[in-house]
C-alpha positions as CSV (number, residue, x, y, z in Angstrom):
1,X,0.0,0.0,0.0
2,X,0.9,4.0,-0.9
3,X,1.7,5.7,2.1
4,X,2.8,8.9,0.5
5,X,0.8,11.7,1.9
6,X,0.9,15.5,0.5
7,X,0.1,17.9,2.6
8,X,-1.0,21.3,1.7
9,X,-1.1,24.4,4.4
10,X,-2.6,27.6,3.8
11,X,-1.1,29.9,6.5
12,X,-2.2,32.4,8.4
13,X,-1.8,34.6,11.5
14,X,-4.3,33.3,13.7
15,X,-4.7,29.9,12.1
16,X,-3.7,27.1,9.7
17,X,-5.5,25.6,7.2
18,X,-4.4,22.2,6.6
19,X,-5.5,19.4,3.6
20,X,-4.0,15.9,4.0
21,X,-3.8,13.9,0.2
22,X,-2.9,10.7,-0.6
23,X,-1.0,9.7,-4.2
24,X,-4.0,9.0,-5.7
25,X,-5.3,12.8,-5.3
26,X,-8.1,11.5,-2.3
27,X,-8.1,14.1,0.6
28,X,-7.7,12.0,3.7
29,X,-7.9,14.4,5.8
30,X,-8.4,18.6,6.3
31,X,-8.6,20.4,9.7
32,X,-8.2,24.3,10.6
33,X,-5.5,24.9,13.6
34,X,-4.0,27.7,15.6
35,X,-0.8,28.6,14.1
36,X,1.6,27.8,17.1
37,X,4.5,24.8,17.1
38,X,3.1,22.5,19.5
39,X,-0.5,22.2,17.5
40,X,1.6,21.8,13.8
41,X,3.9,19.4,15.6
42,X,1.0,17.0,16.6
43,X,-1.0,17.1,13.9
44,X,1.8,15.9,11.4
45,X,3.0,13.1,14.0
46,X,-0.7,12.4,13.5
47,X,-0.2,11.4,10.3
48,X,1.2,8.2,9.2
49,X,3.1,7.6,6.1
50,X,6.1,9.3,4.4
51,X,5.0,13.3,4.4
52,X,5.6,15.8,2.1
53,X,4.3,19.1,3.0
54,X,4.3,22.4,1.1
55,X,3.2,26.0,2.1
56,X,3.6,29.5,0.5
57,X,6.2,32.3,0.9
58,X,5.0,34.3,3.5
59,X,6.0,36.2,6.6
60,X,6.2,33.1,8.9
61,X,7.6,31.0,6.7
62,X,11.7,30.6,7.8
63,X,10.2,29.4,11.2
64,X,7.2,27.3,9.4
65,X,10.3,25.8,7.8
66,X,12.5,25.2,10.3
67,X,9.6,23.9,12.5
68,X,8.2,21.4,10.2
69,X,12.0,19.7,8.2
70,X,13.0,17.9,10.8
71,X,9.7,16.1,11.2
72,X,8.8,15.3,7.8
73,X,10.3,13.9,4.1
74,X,10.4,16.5,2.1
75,X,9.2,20.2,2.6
76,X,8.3,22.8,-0.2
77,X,8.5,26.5,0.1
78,X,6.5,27.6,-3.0
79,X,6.0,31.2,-5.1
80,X,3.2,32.4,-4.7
81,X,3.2,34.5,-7.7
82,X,3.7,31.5,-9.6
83,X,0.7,29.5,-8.5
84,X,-1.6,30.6,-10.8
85,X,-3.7,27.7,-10.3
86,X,-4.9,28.9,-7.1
87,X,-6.8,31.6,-8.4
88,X,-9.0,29.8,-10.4
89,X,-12.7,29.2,-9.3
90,X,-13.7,29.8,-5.8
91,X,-11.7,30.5,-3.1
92,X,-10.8,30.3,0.7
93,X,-8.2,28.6,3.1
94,X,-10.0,25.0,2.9
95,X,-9.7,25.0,-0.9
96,X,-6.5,26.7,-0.8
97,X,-5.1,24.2,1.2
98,X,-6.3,21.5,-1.4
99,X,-4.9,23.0,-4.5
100,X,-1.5,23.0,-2.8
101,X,-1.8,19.6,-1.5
102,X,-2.8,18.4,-5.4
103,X,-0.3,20.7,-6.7
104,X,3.0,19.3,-4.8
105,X,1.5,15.7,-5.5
106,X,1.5,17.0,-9.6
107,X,5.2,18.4,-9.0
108,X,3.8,21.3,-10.3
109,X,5.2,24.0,-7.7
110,X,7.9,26.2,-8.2
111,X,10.2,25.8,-5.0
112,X,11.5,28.9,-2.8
113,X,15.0,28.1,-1.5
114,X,15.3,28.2,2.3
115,X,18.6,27.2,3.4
116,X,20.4,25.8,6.4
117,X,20.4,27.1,9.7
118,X,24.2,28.1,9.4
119,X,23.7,31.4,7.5
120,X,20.8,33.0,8.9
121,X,22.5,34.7,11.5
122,X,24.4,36.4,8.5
123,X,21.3,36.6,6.7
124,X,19.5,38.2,8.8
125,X,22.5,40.8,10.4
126,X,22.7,41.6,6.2
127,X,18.8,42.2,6.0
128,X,19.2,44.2,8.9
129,X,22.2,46.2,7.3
130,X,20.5,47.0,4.1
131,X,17.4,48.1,5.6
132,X,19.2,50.6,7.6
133,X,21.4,51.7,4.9
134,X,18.5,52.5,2.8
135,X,16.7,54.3,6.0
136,X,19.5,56.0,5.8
137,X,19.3,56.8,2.2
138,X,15.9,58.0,2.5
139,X,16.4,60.2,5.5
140,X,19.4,62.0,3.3
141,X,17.2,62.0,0.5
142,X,14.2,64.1,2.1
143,X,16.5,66.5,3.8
144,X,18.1,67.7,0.2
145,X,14.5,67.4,-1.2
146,X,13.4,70.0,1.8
147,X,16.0,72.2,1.1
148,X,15.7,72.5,-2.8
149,X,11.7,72.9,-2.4
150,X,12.9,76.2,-0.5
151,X,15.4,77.0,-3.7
152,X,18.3,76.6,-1.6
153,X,21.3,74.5,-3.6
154,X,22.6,71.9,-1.2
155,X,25.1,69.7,-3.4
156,X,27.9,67.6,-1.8
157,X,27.8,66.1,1.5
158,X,28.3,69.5,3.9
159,X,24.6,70.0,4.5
160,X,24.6,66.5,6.2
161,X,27.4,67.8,8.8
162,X,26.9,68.4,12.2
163,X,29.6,71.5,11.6
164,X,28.1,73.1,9.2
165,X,24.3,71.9,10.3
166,X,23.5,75.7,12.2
167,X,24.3,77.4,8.8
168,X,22.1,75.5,6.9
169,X,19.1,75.9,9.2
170,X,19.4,79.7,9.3
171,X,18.5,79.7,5.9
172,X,15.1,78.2,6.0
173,X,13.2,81.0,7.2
174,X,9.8,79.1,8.2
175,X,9.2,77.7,11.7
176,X,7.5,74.9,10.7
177,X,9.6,74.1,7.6
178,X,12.7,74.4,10.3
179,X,11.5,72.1,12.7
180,X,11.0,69.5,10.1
181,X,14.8,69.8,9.3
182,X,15.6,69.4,12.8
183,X,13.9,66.0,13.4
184,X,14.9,65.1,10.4
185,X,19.1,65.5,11.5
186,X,17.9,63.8,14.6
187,X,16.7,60.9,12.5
188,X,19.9,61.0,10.3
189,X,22.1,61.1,14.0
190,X,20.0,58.1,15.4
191,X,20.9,56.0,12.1
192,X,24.7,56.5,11.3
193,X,25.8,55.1,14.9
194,X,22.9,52.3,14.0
195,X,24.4,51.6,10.7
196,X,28.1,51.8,11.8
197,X,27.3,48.8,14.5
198,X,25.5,46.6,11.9
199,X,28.2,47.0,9.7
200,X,30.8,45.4,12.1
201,X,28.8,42.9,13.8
202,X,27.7,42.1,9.8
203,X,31.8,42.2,9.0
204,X,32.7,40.2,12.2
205,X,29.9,37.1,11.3
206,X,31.2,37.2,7.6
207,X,34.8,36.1,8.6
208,X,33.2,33.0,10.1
209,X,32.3,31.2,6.8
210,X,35.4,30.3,4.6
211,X,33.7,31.8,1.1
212,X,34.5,35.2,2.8
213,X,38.6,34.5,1.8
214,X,37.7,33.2,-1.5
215,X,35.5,35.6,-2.6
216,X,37.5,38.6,-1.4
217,X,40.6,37.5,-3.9
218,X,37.9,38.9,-6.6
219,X,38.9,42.3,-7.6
220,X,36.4,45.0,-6.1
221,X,34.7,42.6,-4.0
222,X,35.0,44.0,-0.9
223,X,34.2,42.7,2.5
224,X,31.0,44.5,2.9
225,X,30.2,42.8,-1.1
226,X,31.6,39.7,0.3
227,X,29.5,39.5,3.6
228,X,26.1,40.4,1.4
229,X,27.0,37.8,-1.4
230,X,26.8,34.7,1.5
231,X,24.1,36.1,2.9
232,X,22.1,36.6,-0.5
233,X,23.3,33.3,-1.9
234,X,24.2,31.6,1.3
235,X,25.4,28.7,-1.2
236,X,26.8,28.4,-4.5
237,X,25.6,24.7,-5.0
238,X,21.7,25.8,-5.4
239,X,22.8,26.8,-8.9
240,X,23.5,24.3,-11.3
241,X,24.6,26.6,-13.7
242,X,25.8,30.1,-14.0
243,X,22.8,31.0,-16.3
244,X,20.6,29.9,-13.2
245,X,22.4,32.7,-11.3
246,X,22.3,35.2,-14.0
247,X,18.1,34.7,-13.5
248,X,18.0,34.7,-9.9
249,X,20.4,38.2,-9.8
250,X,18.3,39.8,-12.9
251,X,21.2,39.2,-15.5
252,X,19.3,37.2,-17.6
253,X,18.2,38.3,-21.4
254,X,14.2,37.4,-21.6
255,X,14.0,36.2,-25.3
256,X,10.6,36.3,-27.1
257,X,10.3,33.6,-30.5
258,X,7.4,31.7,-32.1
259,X,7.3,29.5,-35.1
260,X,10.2,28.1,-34.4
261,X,9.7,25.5,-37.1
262,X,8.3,25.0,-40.6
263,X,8.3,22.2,-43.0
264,X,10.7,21.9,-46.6
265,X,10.0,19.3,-48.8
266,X,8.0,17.0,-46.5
267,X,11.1,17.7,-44.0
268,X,10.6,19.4,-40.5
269,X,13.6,22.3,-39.9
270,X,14.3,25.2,-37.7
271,X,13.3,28.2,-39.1
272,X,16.2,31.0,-39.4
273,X,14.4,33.5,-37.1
274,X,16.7,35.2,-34.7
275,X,14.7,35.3,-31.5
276,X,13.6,38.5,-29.8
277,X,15.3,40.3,-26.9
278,X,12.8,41.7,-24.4
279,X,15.1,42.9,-22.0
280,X,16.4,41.7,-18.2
281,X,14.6,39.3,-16.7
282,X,11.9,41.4,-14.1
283,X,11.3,37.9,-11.3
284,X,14.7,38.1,-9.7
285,X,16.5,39.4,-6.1
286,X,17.3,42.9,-6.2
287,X,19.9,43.3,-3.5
288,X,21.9,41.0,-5.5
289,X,21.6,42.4,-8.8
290,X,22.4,45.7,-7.6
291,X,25.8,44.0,-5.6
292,X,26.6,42.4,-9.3
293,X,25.6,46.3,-11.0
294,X,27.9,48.2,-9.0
295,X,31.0,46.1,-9.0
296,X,31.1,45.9,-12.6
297,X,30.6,49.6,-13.0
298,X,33.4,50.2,-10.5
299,X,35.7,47.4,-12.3
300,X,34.9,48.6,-15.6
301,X,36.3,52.1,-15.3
302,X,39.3,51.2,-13.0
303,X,42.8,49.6,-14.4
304,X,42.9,45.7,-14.0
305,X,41.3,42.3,-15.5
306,X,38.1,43.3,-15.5
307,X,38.6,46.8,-16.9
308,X,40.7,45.2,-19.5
309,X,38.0,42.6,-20.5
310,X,35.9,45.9,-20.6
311,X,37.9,47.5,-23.0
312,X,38.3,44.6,-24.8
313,X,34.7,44.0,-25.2
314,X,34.6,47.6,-25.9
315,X,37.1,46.9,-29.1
316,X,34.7,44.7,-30.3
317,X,32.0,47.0,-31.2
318,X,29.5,46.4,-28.4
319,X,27.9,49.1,-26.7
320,X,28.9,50.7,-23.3
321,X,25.8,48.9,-21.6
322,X,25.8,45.8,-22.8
323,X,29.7,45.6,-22.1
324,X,28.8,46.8,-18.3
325,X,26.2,44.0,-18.2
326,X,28.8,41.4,-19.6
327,X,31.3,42.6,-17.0
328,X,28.7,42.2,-14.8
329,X,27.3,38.5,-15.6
330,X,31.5,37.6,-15.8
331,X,31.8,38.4,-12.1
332,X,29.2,36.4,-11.0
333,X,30.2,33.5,-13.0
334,X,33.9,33.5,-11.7
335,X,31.8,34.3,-8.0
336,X,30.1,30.7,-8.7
337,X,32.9,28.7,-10.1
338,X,35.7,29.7,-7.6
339,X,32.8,29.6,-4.4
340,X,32.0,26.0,-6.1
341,X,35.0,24.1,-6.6
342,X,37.3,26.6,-3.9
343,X,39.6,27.9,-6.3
344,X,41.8,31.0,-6.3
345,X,40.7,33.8,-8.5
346,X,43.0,33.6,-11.5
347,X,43.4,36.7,-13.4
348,X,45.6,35.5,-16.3
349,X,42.1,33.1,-17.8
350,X,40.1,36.1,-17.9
351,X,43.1,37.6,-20.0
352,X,42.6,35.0,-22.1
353,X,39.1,34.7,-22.5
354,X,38.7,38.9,-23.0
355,X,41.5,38.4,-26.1
């Protein structure tokens, strides 16, 4: 007898819906429960059998996971904004629950990667360092927008400075419009300390995993680009390929072509149609395909390998931004071969391949 069960969860604050399958698409089983460990944990030791279980990417779902792998065969993190199926005729949790439950027994889900527990302290002292940074950002951001709404020029960096903070302030001339500025420096004080200690204890947890002294023997990798790259990636064997890292970092060139074939003389053959190109790939992680951006716009204009494949490319014809974008894709190729097999970053083979 079967005893593969699929089980489907539709996830919520409050509560969990839950549908129990069997291989042969029966439901054996559904049941609403409060979302808390001890409940989850007993219903699936509940259930007998071997137990796949699958859920969507939400806000609970790194402790879902974590809760629910050592307990059961095989567990699915799945895209929601690929489930397309689910929004087909009616809907609520108790269906929900079903279509996921039918849909992991079809293999028909496209998996979320959740790793191991040994990089989410990284992860997470990275999340915590971007979101701050781009705080940050924004607090810097509004404060020259303040000031040129007034007509005052504030280029540079010296209306940010505490020395130069009661000069600036004298020149808006409203109360109100003053007192926003104020707050807003106060905001801007609060988060530079704030940002300065996440960047250390972010720097201090990188040096515990050994891709940090591989990957900083890249050129313009740096060790705040280093830290980010583990805690984006957090490993280099989820990609089988570089192409599948050029999609997940938004390097990837979304071609469009149709009629690929047509038949001469009785005989089937590909039709000499060049496919379309409809630009970068838009499903993809943005932190990391900013990280890949800037390092090969820093590289490209700076002496070295990668400026010289630059120029090289360059030489070739090919315009400024599709060379930047090349440089770009190279990087994180050599970033996936060298964290892969442990190499040392060899600057003489990218010599070659540029000529």
């Amino acid at each position: 007898m079967d005893s593969k069960k699929y089980i489907g969860m539709d996830v919520h604050q409050a509560t969990v819906s839950i549908a129990v399958m069997d291989s042969g698409g029966k439901v054996v089983m559904d049941s609403v429960i409060e979302t808390k460990a001890a409940t989850i944990l007993g219903f699936i030791q509940g259930v007998r059998g071997t137990l796949s279980v699958t859920f969507e990417e939400g806000t609970s779902t790194a402790w879902l996971y974590d809760l629910l792998k050592p307990h059961v065969t095989k567990v699915v993190v799945c895209d929601p904004r690929k489930n397309a199926l689910l929004k087909a005729g009616n809907k609520n949790d108790r269906i929900d629950a079903r279509k996921l439950a039918d849909l992991l027994r079809s293999g028909l889900l496209s998996p979320v990667y959740h790793g191991g527990a040994g990089v989410r302290t990284l992860k997470e002292l990275a999340r915590s360092y971007l979101t701050i940074t781009k705080d940050l950002t924004r607090v810097r951001n509004r404060i020259k927008g303040m000031y040129r709404s007034w007509a005052i020029p504030c280029a540079g960096q010296k209306v940010y400075s505490p020395r130069y903070r009661s000069a600036w302030l004298t020149q808006l001339t409203e109360v109100g419009v003053r007192r926003r500025a104020e707050w807003l420096y106060r905001q801007l004080d609060d988060l530079q300390p704030l940002r300065r200690e996440a960047r250390q204890q972010l720097l201090a947890e990188s040096h515990k995993h050994p891709a940090h002294t591989v990957l900083r023997q890249v050129p313009w990798l740096g060790p705040i680009r280093v830290a980010l790259l583990i805690a984006l990636i957090q490993t280099p064997h989820r990609f089988r390929t570089k192409r599948q890292l050029w999609a997940y970092s938004g390097l990837a060139l979304q071609t469009r072509v149709s009629g690929e074939y047509r038949m001469t003389d009785g005989q089937l053959q590909r039709a000499k149609r060049q496919p379309s190109l409809r630009g970068l790939n838009q499903n993809h992680n943005h932190e990391l395909k900013a990280l890949f951006k800037s390092t090969a716009t820093r590289a490209s204009t700076a002496a070295g390998p990668f400026g010289d494949f630059y120029a090289a490319l360059l030489a070739t014809g090919m315009r400024p931004t599709m060379a930047r974008l090349t440089v770009a894709r190279k990087i994180a190729a050599i970033v996936l071969t060298i964290w892969k097999k442990g190499e040392p970053f060899d600057p003489q083979q990218l010599k070659r391949q540029a000529a």
